[in-house]
GUMIGU-125944 format. One line per field, with one value per residue: residue in one letter; x, y, z of N, C-alpha, C, CB in turn; residue number from 1. Coordinates in steps of 0.02 Angstrom, whole numbers, plus 50000, padded with zeros to 5 digits. Glycine has a CB too. Layout:
REM residues N
zaba [A	...]
nxx [X	...]
nyy [Y	...]
nzz [Z	...]
caxx [X	...]
cayy [Y	...]
cazz [Z	...]
cxx [X	...]
cyy [Y	...]
czz [Z	...]
cbxx [X	...]
cbyy [Y	...]
cbzz [Z	...]
roke [NUM	...]
***
This chain:
REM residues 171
zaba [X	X	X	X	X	X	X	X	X	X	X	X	X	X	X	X	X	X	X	X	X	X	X	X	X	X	X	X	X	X	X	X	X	X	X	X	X	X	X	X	X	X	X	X	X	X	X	X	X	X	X	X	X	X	X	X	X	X	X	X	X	X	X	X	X	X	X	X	X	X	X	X	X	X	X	X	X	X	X	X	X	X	X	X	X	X	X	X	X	X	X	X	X	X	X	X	X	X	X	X	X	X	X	X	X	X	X	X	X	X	X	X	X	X	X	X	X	X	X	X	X	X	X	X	X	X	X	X	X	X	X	X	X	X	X	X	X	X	X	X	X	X	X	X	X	X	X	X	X	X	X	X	X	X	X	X	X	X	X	X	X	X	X	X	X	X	X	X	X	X	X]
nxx [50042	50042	50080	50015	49996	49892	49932	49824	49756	49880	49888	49771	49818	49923	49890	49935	49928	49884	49952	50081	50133	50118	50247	50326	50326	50380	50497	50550	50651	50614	50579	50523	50401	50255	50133	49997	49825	49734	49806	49868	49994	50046	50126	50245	50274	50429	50445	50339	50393	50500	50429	50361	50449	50527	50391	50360	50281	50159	50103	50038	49949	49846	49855	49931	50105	50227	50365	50455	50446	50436	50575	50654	50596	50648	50787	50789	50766	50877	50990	50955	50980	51110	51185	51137	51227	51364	51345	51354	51492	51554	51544	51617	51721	51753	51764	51871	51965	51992	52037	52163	52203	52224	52308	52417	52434	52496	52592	52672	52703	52743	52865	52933	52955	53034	53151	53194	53224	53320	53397	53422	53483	53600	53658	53662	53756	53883	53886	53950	54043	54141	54145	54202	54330	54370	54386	54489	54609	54573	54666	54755	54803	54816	54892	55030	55023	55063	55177	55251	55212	55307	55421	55433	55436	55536	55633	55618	55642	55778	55819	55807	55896	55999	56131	56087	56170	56225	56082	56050	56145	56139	56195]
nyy [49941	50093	50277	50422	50588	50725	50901	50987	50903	50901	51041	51059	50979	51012	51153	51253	51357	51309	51360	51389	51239	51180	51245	51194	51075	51057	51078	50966	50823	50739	50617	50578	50617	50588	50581	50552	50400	50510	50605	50704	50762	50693	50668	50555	50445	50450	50594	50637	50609	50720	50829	50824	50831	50960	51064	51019	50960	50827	50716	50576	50548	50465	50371	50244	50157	50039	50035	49964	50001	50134	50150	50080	50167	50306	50246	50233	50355	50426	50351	50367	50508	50529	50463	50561	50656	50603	50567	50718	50767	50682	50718	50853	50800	50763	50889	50932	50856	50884	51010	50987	50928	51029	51100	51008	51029	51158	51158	51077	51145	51275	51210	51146	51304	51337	51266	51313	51422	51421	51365	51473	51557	51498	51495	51636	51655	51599	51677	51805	51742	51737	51863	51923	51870	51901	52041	52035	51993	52090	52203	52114	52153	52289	52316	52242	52339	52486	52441	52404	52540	52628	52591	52597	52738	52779	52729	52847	52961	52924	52944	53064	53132	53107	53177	53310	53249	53127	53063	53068	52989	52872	52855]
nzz [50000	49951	50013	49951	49940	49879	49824	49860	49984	50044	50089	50178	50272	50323	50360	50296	50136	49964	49865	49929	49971	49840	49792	49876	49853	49700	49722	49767	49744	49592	49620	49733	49675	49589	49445	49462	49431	49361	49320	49423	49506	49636	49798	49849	49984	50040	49994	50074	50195	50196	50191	50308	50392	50365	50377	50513	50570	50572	50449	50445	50544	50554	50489	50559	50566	50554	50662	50614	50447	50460	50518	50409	50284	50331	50333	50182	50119	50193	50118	50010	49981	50028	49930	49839	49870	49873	49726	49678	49738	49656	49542	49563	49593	49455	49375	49436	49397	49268	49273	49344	49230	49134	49206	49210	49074	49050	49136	49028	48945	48987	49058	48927	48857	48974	48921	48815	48842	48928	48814	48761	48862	48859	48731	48728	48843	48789	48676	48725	48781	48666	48621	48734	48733	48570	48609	48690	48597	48514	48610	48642	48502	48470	48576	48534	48395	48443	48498	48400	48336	48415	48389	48257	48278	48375	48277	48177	48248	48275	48148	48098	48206	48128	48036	47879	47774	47812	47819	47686	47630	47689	47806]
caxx [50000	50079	50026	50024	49931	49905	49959	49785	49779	49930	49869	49712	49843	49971	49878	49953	49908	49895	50015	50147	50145	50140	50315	50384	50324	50416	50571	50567	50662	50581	50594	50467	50334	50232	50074	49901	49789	49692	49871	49862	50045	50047	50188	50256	50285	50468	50429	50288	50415	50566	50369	50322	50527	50518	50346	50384	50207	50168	50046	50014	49939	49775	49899	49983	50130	50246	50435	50511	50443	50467	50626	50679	50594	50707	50854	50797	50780	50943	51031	50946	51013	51215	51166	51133	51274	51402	51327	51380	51545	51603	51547	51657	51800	51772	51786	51953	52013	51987	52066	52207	52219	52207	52353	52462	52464	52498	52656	52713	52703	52804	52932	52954	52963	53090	53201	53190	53250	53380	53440	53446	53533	53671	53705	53686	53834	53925	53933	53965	54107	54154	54149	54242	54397	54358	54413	54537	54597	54598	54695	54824	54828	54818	54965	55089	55037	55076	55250	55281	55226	55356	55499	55455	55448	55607	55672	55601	55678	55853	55854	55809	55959	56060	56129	56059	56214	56215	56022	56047	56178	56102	56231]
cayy [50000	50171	50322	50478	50651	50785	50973	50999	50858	50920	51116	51067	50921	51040	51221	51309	51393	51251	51366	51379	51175	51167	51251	51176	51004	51060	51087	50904	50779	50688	50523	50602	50641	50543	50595	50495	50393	50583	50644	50760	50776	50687	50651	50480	50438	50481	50688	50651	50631	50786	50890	50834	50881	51037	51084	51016	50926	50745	50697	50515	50537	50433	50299	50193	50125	50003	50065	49967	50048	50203	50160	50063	50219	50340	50227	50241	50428	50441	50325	50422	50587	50520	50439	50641	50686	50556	50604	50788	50750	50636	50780	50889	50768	50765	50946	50959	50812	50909	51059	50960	50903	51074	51121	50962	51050	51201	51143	51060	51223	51294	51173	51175	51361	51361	51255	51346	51477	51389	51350	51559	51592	51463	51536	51711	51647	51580	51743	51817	51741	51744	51938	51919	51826	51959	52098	52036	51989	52159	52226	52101	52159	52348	52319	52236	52393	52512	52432	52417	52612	52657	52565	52648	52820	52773	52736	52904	52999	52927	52955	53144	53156	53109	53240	53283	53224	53035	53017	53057	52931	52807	52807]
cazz [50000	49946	50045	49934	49950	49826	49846	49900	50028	50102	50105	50209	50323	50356	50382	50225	50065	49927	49842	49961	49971	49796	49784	49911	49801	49655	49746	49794	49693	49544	49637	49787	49661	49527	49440	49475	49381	49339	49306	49458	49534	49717	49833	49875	50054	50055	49993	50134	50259	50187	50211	50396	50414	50344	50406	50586	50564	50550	50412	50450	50600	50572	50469	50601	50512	50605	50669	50546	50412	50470	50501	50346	50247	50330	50302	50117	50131	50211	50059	49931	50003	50038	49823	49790	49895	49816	49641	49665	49752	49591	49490	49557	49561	49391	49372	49484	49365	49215	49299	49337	49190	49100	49237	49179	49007	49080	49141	49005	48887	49019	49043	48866	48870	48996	48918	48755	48873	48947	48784	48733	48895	48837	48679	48755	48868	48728	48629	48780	48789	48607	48609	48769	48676	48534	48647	48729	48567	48498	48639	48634	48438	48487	48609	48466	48371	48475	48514	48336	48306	48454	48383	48205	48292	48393	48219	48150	48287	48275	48075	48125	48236	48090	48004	47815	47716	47820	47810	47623	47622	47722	47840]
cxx [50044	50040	50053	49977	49952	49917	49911	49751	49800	49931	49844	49761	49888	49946	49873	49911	49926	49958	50082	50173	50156	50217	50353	50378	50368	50475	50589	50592	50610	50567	50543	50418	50329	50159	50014	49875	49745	49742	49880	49950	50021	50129	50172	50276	50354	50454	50384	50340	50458	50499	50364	50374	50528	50472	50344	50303	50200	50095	50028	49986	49901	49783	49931	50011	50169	50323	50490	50518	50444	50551	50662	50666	50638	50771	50844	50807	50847	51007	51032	50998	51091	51209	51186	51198	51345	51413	51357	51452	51583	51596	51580	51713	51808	51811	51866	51993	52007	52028	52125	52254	52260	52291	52418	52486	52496	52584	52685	52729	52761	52847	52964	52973	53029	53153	53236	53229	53336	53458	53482	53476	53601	53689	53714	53779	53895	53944	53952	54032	54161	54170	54199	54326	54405	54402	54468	54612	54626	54634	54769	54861	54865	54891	55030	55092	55083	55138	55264	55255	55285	55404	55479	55455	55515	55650	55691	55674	55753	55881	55838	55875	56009	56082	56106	56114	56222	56143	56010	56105	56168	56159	56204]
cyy [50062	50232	50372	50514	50714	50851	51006	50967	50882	50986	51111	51015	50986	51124	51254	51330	51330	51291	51368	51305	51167	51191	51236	51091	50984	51071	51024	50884	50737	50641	50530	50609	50602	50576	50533	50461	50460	50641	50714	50725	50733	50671	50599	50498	50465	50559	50677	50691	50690	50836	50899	50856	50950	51082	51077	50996	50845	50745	50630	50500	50480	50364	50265	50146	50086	50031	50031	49988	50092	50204	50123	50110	50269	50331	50232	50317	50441	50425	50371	50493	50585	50493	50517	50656	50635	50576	50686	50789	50732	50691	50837	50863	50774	50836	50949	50914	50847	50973	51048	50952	50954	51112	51077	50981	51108	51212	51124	51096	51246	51256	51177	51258	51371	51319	51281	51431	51479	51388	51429	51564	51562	51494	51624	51715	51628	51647	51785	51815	51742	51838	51966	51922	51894	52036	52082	52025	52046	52200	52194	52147	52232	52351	52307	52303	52448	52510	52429	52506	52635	52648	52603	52709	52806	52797	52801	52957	52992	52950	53036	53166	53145	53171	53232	53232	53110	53008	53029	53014	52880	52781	52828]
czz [50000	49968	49999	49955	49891	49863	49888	49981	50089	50139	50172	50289	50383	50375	50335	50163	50013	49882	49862	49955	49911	49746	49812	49864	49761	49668	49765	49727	49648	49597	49699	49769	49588	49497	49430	49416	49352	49342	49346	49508	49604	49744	49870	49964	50083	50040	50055	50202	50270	50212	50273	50425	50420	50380	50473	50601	50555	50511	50400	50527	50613	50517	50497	50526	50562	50620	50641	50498	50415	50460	50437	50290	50270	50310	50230	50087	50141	50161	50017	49939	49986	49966	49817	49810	49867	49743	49647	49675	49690	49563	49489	49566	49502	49344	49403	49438	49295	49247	49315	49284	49140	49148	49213	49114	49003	49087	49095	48961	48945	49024	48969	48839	48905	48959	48831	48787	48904	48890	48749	48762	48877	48785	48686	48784	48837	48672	48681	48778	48727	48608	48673	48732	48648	48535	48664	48663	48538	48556	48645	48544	48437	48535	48571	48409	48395	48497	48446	48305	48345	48436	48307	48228	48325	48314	48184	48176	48292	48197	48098	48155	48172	48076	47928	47770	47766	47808	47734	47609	47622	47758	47916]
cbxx [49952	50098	50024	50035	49933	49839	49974	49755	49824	49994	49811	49625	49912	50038	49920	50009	49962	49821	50012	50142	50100	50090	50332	50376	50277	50399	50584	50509	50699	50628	50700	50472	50324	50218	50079	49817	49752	49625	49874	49764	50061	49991	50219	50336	50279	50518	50375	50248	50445	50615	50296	50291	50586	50495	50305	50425	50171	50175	50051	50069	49918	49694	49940	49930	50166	50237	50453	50524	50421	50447	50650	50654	50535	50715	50880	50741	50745	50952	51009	50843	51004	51267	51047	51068	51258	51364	51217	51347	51540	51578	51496	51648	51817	51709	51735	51967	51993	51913	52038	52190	52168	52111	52333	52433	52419	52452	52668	52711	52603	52801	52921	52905	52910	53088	53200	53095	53198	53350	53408	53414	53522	53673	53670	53626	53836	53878	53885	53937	54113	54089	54062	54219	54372	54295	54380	54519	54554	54538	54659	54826	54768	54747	54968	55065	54990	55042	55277	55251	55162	55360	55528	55417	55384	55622	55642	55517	55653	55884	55810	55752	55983	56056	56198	56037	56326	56232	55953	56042	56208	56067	56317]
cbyy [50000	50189	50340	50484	50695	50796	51021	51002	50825	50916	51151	51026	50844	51032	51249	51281	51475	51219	51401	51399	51134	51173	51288	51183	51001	51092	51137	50858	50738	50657	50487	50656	50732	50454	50638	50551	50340	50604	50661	50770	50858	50615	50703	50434	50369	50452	50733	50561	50581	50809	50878	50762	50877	51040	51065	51098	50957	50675	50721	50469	50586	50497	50300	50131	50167	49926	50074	49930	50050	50229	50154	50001	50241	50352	50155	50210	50455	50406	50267	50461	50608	50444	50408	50715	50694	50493	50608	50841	50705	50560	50804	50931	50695	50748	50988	50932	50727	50913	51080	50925	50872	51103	51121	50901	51056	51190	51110	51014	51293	51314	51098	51153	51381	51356	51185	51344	51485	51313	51295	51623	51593	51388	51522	51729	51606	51519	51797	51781	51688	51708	51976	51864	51747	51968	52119	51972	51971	52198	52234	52001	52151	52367	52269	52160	52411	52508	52370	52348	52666	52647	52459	52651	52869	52685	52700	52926	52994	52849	52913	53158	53111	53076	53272	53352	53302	53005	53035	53116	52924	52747	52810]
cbzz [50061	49871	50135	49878	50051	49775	49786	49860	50003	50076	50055	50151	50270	50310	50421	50187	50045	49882	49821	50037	49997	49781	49779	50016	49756	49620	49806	49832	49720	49479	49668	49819	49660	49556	49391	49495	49399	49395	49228	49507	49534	49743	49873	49821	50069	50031	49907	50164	50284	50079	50191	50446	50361	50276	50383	50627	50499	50629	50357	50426	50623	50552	50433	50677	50449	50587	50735	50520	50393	50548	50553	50329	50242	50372	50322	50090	50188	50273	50026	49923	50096	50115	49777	49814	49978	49809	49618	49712	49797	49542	49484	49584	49568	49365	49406	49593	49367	49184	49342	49350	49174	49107	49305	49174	48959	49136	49178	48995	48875	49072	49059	48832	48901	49074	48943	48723	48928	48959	48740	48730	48969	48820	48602	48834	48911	48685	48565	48823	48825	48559	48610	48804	48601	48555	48700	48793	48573	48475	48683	48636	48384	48521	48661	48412	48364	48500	48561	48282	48313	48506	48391	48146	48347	48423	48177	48181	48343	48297	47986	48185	48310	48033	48010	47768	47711	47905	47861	47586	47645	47668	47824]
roke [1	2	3	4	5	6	7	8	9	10	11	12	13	14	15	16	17	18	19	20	21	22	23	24	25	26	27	28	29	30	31	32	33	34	35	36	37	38	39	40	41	42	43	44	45	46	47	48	49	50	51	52	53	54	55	56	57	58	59	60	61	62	63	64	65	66	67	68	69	70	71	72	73	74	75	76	77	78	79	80	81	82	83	84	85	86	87	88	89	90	91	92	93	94	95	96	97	98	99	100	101	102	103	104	105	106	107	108	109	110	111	112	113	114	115	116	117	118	119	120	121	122	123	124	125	126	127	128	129	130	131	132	133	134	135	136	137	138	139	140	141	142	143	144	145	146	147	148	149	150	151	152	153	154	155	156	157	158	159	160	161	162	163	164	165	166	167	168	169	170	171]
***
């Protein structure tokens, strides 16, 4: 035997406005509500009981049911609920694993990046040191000049002291 009650039912059970009940109806899960043979919306026994929760009312008063079924319907209530709560949970593992995932690529653009970086600073350091050399390089060259202009100005300066008739001699 399945106990349901319609929106109106439950208006006249619980005190309320059939419309207030009938939005708190539609806020219930599918799985709480079925429509009738005269396709009028009612609520199954579990939505009964999330209502007499909610409402802080009991609507089976003048139904004696036995305290196993009560309690084997709450324990089904209680499943269903930690089911919804499970079901959302995975769904955002799924999300964090896609986010993950989306972070795993993340990194490997960067890693690749840095070592594309790695590899510039090496040949940075390599001409570096090439232009280093370079210099040093032209200073040794600049120094052999420089001693070879002194020894031709030496030279200069001693054919000057000659006098004209030996440096037109060539002695």
């Amino acid at each position: 035997m399945t106990i349901e009650k319609t929106v109106s039912e439950l208006a006249d059970i619980l005190g309320v406005s059939r419309q207030a009940v009938n939005n708190r109806v539609k806020a219930l899960p599918p799985e709480d509500t079925e429509k009738n043979e005269k396709g009028v919306t009612v609520v199954k026994r579990s939505g009964l009981i999330k209502l007499e929760e909610h409402y802080k009312k009991t609507i089976f008063e003048d139904e004696p049911v036995s305290q196993d079924v009560q309690h084997r319907e709450l324990m089904e209530i209680l499943v269903d609920e930690k089911n919804d709560e499970i079901a959302r949970l995975y769904e955002q593992l799924k999300v964090k694993d896609a986010q993950l995932a989306e972070k795993d690529e993340q990194m490997r653009i960067k890693d690749i990046q840095i070592a594309e970086k790695d590899k510039q600073l090496d040949q940075q350091q390599q001409l570096t040191h090439q232009a280093q050399q370079l210099v040093t390089e032209a200073k040794n060259d600049q120094e052999v000049l420089l001693l070879e202009l002194d020894e031709a100005k030496k030279k200069v300066e001693a054919q000057e002291k000659k006098g004209f008739w030996a440096r037109l001699l060539g002695k």
